[in-house]
C-alpha positions as CSV (number, residue, x, y, z in Angstrom):
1,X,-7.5,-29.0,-44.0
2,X,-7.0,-32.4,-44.4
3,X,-4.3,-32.1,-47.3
4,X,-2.3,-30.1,-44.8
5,X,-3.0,-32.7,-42.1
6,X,-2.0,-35.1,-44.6
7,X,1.3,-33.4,-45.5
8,X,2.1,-32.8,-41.9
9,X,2.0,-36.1,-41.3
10,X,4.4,-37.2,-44.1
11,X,6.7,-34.6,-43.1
12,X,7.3,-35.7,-39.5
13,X,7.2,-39.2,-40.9
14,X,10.0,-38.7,-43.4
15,X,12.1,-36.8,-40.9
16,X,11.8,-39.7,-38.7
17,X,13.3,-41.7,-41.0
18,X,16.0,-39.4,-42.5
19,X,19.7,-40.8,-41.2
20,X,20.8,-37.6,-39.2
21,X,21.7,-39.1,-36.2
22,X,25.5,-40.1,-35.3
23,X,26.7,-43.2,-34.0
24,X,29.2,-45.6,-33.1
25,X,28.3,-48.9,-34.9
26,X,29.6,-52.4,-33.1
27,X,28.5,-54.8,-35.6
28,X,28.6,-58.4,-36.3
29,X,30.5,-58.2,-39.7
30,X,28.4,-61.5,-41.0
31,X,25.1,-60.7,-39.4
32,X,24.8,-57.3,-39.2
33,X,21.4,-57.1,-37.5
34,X,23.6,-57.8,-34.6
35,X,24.6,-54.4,-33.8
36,X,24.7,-52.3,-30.7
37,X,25.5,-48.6,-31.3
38,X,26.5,-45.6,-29.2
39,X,25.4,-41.6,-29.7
40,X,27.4,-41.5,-26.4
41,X,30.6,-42.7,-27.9
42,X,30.7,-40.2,-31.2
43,X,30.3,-37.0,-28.9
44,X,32.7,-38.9,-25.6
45,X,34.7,-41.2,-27.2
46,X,35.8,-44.8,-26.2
47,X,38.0,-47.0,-25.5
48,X,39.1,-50.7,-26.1
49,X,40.4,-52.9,-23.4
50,X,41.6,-56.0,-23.4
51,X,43.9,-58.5,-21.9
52,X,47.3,-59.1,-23.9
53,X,47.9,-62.7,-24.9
54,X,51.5,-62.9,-24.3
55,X,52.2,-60.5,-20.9
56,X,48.4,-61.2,-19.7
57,X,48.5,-57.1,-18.5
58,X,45.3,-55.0,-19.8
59,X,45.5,-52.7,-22.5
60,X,43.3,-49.7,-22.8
61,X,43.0,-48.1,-26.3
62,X,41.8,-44.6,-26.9
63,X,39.4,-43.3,-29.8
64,X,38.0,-40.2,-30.6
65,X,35.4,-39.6,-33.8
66,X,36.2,-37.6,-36.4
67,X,34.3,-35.0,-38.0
68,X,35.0,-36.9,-41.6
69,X,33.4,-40.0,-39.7
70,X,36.9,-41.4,-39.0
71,X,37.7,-43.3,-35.9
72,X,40.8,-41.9,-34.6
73,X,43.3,-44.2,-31.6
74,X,45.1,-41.3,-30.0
75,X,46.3,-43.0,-26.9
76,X,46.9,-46.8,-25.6
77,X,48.2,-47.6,-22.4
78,X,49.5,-50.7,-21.0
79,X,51.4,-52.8,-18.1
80,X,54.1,-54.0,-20.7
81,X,55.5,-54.4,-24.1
82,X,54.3,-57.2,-26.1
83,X,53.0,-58.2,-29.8
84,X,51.1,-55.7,-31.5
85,X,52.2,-52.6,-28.4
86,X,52.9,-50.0,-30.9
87,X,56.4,-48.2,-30.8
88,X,56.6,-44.3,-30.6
89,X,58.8,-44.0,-33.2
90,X,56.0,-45.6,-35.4
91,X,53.7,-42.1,-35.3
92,X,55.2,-39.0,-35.8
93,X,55.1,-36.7,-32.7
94,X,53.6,-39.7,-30.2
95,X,55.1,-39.0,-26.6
96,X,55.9,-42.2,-24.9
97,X,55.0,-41.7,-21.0
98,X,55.5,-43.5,-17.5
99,X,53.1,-43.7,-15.0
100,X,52.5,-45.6,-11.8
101,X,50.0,-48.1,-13.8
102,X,52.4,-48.6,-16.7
103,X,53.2,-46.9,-19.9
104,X,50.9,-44.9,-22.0
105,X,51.9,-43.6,-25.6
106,X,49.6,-40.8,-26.3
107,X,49.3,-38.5,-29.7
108,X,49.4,-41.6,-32.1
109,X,47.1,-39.9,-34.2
110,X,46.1,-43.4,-36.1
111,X,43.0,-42.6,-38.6
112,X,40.8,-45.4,-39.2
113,X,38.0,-46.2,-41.4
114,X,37.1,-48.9,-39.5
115,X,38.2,-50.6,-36.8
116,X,37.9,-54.5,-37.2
117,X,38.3,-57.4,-34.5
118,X,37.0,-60.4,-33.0
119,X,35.4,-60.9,-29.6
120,X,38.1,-62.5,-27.3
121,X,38.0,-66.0,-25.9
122,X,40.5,-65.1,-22.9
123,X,41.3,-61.3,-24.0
124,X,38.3,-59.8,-21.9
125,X,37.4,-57.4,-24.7
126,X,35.4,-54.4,-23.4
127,X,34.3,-51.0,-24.3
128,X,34.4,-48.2,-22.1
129,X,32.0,-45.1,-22.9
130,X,31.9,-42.8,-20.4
131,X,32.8,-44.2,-16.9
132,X,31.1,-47.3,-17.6
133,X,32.9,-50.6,-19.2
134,X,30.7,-53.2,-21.6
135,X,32.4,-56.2,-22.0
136,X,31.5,-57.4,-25.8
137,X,30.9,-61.1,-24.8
138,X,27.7,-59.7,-23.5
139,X,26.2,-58.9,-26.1
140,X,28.0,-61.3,-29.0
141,X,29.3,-64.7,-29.0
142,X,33.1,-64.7,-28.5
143,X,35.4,-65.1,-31.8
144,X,32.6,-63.3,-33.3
145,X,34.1,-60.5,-35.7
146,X,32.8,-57.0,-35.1
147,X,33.5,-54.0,-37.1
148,X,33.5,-50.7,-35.0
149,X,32.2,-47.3,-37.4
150,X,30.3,-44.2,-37.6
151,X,27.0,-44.8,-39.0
152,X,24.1,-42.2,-39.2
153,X,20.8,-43.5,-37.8
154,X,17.3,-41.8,-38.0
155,X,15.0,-40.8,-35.0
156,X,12.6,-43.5,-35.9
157,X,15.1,-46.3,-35.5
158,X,16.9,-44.5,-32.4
159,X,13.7,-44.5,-30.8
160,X,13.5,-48.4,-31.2
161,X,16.3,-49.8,-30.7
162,X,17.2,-50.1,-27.7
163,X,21.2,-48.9,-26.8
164,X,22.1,-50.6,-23.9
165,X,25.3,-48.3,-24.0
166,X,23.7,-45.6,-23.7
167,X,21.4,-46.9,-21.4
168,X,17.8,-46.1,-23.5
């Protein structure tokens, strides 16, 4: 009785701590115990919003997760051009749109890895999961530099850590 106790025990407490879990990772990329993370994000998507530097109008970014674990813009929209707007022309078959709150371009179909980027000092980075927009400064210093990926995390650490994204 007890050796099945026993190996009950160790079962549950190695499942616990098995990696099965998806999320969106927001790391600090030199400290990366500063991390917040999303399960949200990986089933809803997100998006990245920030004030340009040059035209001062808000731009929204789109990104879906892959199954492969990529992170995938498939939509931006914004008040104007500026540095760093993509072009249509730059992704094969991206529609470029008009709408009354500016411009969006829409199947850009950019695969990424990773995304990397710092925390604004005047951009006014956010994330939006959901209906609900985090702005990053909140929870990391700005020009800190963050690297956005999918990372698995187990039960155990799910359980406690709190994801203030996700609001548990």
């Amino acid at each position: 009785m007890k050796k099945l106790l026993v190996f009950t025990v160790s079962a549950i407490l190695l499942a616990l701590n098995l990696p099965l879990v998806r999320t969106l990772s927001i790391s600090n990329r030199k400290n990366h115990s500063e991390r917040i993370y999303s399960i949200k994000a990986v089933k809803e998507g997100f998006s990245v919003n920030y004030t340009h530097s040059v035209n001062k109008g808000r731009v929204h970014d789109y990104y879906r997760i892959l199954n492969s674990g990529e992170l995938e813009l498939y939509k931006t929209r914004f008040v104007s051009y500026g540095a760093g707007i993509p072009e249509p022309y730059e992704s094969e078959g991206a529609e470029f749109l008009v709408s009354e709150d500016g411009y969006i371009i829409e199947k850009l179909n950019r695969r990424l890895p990773k995304l990397v980027m710092a925390v604004g000092v005047i951009a006014e980075h956010s994330l939006t999961v959901g209906d609900t927009e985090f702005f990053l400064k909140d929870f990391f210093k700005p020009q800190t530099s963050l690297e956005f990926r999918v990372k698995r995390l187990s039960i155990l650490k799910i359980i406690t850590k709190r994801s203030p994204i996700d609001g548990y």
